[in-house]
C-alpha distance (Angstrom), angle and dihedral (degrees) to the residues before:
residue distance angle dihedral
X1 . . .
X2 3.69 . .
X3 4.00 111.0 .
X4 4.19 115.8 -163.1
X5 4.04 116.7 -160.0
X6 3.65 100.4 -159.6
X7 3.95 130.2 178.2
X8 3.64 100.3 42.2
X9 4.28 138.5 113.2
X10 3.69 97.6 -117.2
X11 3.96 125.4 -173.6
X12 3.53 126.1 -124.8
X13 3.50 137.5 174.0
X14 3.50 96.0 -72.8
X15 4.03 99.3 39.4
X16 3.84 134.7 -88.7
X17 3.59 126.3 -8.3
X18 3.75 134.0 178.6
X19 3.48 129.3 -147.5
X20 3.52 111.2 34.4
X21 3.77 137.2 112.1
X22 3.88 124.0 -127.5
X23 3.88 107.0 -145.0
X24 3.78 121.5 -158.9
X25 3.50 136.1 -164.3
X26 3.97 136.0 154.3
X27 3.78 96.8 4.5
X28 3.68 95.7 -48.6
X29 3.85 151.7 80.2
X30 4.11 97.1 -91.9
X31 4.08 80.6 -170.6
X32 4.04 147.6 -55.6
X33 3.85 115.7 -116.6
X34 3.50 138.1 155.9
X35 3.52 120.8 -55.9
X36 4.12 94.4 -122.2
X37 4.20 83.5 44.4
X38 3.54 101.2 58.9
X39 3.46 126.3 111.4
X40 3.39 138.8 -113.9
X41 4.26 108.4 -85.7
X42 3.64 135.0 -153.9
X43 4.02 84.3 -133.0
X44 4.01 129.1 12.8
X45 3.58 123.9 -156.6
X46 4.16 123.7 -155.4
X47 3.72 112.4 -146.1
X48 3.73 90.5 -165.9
X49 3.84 74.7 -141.6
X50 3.33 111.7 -53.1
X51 3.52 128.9 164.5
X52 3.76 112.3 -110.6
X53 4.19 119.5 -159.5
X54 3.80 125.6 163.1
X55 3.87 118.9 -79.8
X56 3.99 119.3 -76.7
X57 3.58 119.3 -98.4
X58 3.95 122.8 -157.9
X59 3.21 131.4 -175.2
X60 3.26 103.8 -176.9
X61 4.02 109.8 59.7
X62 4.35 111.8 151.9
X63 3.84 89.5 157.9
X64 3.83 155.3 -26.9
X65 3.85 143.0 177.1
X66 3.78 89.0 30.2
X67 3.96 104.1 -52.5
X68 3.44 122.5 100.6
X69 4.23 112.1 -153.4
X70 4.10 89.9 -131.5
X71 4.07 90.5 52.9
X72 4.09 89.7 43.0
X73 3.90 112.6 24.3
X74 4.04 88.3 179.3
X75 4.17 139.7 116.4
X76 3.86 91.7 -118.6
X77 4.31 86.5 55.5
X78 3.91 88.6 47.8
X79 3.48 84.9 50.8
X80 4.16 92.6 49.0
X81 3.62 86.0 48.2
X82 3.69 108.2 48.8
X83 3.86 85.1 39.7
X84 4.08 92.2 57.2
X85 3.86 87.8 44.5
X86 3.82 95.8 45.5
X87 3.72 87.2 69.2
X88 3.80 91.0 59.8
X89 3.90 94.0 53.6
X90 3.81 93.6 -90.4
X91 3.82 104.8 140.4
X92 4.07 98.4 160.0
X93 3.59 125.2 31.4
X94 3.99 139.4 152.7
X95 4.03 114.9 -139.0
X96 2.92 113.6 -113.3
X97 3.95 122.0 -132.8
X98 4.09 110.9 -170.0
X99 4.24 115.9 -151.8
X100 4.14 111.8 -47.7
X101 3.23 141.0 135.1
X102 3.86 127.2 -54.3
X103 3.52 97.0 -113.0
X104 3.93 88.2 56.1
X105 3.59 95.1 53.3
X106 3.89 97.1 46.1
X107 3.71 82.9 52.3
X108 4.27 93.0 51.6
X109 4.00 88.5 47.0
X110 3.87 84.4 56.9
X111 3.95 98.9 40.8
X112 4.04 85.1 49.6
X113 4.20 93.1 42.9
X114 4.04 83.1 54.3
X115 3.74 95.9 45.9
X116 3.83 92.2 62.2
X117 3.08 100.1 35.9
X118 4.52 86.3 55.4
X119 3.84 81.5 41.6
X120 3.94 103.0 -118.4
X121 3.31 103.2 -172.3
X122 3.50 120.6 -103.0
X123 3.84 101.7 10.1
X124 3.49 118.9 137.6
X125 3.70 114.6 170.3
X126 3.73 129.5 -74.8
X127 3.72 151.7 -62.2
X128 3.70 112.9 -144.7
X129 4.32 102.0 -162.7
X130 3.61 98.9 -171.7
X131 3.02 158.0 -77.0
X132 4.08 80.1 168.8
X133 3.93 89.4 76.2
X134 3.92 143.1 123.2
X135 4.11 114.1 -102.6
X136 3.96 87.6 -145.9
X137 3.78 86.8 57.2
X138 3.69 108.0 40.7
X139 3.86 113.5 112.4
X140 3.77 109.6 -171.6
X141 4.13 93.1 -18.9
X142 4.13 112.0 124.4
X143 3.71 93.9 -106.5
X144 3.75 92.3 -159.7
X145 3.83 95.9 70.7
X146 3.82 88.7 55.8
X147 3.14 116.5 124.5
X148 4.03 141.3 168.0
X149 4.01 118.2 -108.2
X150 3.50 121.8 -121.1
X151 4.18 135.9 145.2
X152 3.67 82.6 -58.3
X153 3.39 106.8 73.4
X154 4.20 92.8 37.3
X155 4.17 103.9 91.3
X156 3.94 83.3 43.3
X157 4.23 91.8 52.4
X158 3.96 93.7 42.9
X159 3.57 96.7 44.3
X160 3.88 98.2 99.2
X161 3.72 109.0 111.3
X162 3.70 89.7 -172.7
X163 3.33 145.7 53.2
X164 3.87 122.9 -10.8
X165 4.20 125.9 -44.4
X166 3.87 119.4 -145.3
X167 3.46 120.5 -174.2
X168 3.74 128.8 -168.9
X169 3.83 119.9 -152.6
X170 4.00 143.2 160.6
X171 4.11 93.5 -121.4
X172 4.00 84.4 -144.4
X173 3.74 85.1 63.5
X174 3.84 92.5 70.0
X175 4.16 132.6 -7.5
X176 3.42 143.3 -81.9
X177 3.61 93.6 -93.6
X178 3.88 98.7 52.7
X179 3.81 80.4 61.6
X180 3.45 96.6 49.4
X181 3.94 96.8 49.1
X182 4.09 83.8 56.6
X183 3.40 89.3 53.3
X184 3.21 104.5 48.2
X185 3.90 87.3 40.8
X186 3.96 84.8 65.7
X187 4.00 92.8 -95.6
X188 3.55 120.4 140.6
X189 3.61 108.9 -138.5
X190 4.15 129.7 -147.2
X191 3.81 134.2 -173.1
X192 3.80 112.4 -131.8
X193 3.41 154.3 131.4
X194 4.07 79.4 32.6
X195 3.27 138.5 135.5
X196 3.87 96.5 -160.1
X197 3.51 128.3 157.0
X198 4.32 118.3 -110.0
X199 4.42 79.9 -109.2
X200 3.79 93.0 49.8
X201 3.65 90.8 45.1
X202 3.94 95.1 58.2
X203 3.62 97.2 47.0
X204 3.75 85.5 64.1
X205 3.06 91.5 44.7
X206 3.99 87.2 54.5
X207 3.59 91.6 45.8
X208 4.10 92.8 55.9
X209 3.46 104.1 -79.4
X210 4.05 105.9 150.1
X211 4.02 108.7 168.0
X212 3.57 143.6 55.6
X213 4.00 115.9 -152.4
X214 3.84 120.0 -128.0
X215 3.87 86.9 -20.6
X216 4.24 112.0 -128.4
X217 3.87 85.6 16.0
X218 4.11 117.8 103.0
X219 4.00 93.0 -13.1
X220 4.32 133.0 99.7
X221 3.56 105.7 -86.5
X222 3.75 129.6 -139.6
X223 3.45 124.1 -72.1
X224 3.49 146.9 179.3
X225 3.91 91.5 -103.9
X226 3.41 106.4 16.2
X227 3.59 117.9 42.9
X228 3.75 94.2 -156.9
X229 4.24 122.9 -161.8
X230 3.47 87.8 -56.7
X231 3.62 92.7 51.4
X232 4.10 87.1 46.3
X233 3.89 86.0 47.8
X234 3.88 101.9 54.5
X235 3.86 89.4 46.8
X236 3.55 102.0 56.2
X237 3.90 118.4 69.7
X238 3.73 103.8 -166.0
X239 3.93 108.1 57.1
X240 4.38 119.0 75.6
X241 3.27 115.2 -104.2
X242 4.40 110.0 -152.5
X243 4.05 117.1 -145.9
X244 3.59 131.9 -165.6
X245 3.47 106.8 -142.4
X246 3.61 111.1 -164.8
X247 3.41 104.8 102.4
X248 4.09 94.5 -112.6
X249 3.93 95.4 68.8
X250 3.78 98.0 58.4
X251 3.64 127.5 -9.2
X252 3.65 114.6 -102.1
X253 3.95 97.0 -123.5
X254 3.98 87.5 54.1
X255 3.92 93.9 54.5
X256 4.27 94.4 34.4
X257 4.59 73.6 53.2
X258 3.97 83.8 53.9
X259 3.81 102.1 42.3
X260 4.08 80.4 60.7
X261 3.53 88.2 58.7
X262 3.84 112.3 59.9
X263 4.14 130.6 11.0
X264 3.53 106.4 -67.9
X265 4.01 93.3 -130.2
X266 3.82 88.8 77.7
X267 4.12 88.6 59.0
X268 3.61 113.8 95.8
X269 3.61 132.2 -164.0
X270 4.20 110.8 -128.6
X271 3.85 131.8 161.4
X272 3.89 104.4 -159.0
X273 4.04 81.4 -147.8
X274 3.66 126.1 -162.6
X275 3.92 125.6 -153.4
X276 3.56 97.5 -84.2
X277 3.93 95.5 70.8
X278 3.68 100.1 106.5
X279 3.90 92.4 23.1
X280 3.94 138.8 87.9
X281 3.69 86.6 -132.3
X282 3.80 117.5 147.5
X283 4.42 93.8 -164.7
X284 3.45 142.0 -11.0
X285 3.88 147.3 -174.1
X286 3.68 121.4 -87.6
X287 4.06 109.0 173.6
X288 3.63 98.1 -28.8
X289 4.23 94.9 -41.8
X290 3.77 135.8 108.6
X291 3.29 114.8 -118.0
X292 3.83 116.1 -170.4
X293 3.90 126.3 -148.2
X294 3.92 114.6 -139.5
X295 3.76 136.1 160.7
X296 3.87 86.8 -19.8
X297 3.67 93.5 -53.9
X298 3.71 124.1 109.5
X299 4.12 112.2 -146.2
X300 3.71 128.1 -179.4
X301 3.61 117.5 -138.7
X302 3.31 102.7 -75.5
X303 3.44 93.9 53.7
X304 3.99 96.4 -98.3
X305 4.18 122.1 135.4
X306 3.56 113.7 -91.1
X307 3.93 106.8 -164.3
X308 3.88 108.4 -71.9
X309 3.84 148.0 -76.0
X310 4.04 85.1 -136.9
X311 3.64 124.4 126.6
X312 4.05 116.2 -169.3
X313 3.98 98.3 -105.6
X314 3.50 80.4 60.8
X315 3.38 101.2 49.0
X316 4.28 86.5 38.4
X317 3.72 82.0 60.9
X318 3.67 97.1 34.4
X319 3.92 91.8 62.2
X320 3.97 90.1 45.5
X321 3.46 95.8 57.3
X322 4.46 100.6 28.0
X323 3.18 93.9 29.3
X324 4.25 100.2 43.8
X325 4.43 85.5 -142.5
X326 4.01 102.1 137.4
X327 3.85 111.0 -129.1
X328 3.39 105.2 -89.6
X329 4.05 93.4 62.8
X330 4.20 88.1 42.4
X331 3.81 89.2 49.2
X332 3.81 86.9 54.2
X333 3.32 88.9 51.5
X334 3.41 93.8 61.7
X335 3.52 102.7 43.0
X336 4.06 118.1 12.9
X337 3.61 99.9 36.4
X338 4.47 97.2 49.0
X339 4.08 88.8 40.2
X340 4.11 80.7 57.3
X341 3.16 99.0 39.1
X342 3.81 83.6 55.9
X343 3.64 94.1 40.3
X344 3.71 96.9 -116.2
X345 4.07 91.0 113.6
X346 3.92 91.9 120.7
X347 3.88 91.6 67.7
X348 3.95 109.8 8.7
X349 4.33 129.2 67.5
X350 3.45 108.0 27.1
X351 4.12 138.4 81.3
X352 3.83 95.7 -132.4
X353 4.12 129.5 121.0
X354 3.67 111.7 -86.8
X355 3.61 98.4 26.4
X356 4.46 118.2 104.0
X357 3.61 113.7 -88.2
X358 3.69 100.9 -111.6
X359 3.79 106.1 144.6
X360 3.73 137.0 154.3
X361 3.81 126.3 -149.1
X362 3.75 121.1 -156.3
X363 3.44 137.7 -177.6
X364 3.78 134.4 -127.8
X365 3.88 93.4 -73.3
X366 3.89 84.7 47.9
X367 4.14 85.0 -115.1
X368 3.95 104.2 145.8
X369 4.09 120.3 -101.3
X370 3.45 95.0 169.3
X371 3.99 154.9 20.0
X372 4.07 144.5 -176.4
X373 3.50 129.4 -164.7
X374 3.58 113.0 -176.2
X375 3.69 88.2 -11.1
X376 3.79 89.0 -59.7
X377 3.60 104.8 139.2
X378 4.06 129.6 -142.5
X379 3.67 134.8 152.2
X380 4.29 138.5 66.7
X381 3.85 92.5 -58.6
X382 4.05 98.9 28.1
X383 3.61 103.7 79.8
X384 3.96 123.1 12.6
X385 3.98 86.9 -140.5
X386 4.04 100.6 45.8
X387 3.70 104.4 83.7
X388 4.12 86.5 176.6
X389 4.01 96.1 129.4
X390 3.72 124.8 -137.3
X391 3.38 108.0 -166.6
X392 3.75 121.6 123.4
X393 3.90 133.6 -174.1
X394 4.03 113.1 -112.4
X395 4.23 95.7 -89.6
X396 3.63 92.1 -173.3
X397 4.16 120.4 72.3
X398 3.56 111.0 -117.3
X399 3.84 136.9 -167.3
């Protein structure tokens, strides 16, 4: 069945267009054409003007709707998760399990291998943050299941069958050549949580490494003689760099300094969410601690960051209004830049024929009315007989 949104601004590869219709059929865009050019369809959906952009990609998921992936490593959690996020424009995402033991991450890589294979929607692998991490470096991680990486821990982080593995590591925790057998094993590999020098840094990055996790956050700064990973980071021009927009991670004049500094298509757009994104809640438990939800921001109880109450249309409008990127750019980083970062370029991030139909339509304020995942429509505008609404209030502070 071929589905045709109509009435909407929709972006394509070389910005905003009016006038066109988006036609869908079999879990992907079947082709965009002129609105008087389009033909007839089985079902035909009014935008009431909406502005369409590809699906939201993070890559940086630990929780939503009131589950945290540490607490419940399962398929029916993913499922909670990605369902909580969906709501927020989030229509791919890896959960995300933060430093435990062994037997908790074998148990993740199984709960995500299961959730593709059942086809939860939106699931797209996994992001493994830790245990392979620096103790001088680790924010709100459980610092007593870190542990170095050696030949060990490989079989266990290239077992995945499907779907996309991320791992995030401090490179001085382990060598070059641990990094390289990731990579070559089909692992994408990201610095964090590290308190590497700029010369560890860029034999990583030799050896394959091509990300940088929450960049500023948890890693040696810049400074005067020692430029540090961030210093490593704003150099090179090839690897991903992940931001926190929220305005509590990393002030915004710091990361508009660092969107100077290297192409702006190897930004991406992440939240590092905690359960309470889609939730009321006022605290919850991460490993034992009390984590407390104010103003957005979620702070353990010494006052630290704990992840983030952010949801990606925040953050979309977050980087339009901190950040001064217009929306085509922000969108991008949402969508385009993640699914390359993840190597899934070829079919995820952009509005064009032969790509999934994973979209996101938002209204004036840029809040979410809408989402498809595979064509699969739900939301205010998406289906005439789903009354479910999407709408969310900004979570984010802006300008």
């Amino acid at each position: 069945m071929i589905t045709a949104l109509t009435n909407a601004r929709v972006l394509l590869d070389h910005g905003f267009a009016e006038g066109r219709t988006v036609l869908l059929a079999e879990g992907k865009v079947l082709g965009v054409v002129a609105a008087a050019e389009a033909p007839q369809a089985q079902r035909t959906v009014d935008l009431q003007g909406a502005t369409l952009v590809p699906g939201f990609i993070d890559t940086q998921v630990n929780g939503g709707g009131g589950v945290l992936f540490n607490d419940s490593p399962t398929v029916e959690a993913i499922a909670c998760i990605g369902a909580a996020h969906r709501r927020f424009g989030t229509t791919g995402f890896l959960p995300t399990l933060i430093s435990d033991d062994l037997e908790v991450v074998s148990e993740a890589i199984a709960a995500v291998d299961q959730a593709i294979a059942q086809g939860v929607p939106g699931v797209l692998g996994i992001h493994i943050e830790g245990p392979f991490l620096n103790v001088k470096r680790k924010g709100v991680h459980d610092a007593s299941k870190f542990r170095p990486l050696d030949e060990a821990a490989l079989p266990l982080l290239t077992r995945l069958e499907r779907g996309k593995t991320l791992v995030t590591l401090a490179p001085e925790k382990t060598r070059p050549a641990m990094v390289r057998a990731l990579v070559e094993a089909g692992v994408a590999v990201s610095a964090g949580h590290t308190n590497a020098s700029y010369a560890t840094v860029r034999q990583a990055l030799d050896a394959g490494l091509t990300g940088f996790t929450h960049l500023f956050n948890a890693m040696s700064p810049l400074a005067t003689r020692e430029p540090g990973v961030v210093g490593a980071a704003l150099e090179n021009r090839d690897a991903w760099c992940g931001i926190i927009v929220d305005g509590h991670h990393v002030d915004p004049v710091v990361l508009r300094l660092a969107l100077r500094c290297r192409p702006l298509d190897r930004f991406l757009l992440v939240t590092d969410a905690m359960p309470c994104v889609g939730t009321d809640a006022e605290s919850f438990m991460l490993q034992g601690r009390r984590i407390s939800v104010q103003n957005g921001v979620c702070v353990d109880e010494h006052g630290g960051l704990a992840g983030s109450d952010l949801d990606m249309a925040s953050a979309v409008r977050n980087a339009v209004a901190m950040l001064r990127i217009d929306l085509a750019d922000a969108a991008r980083m949402a969508s385009l830049n993640p699914a390359a970062f993840l190597g899934l370029e070829s079919r995820h991030g952009r509005i064009a024929p032969g790509w999934r139909a994973d979209l996101v339509a938002l209204d004036s304020d840029l809040n979410v009315v809408s989402t498809w995942i595979g064509d699969e429509p739900s939301g205010d505008l998406a289906s005439p007989a789903d009354p479910t609404p999407m709408r969310g209030a900004a979570r984010g502070p802006a300008e």
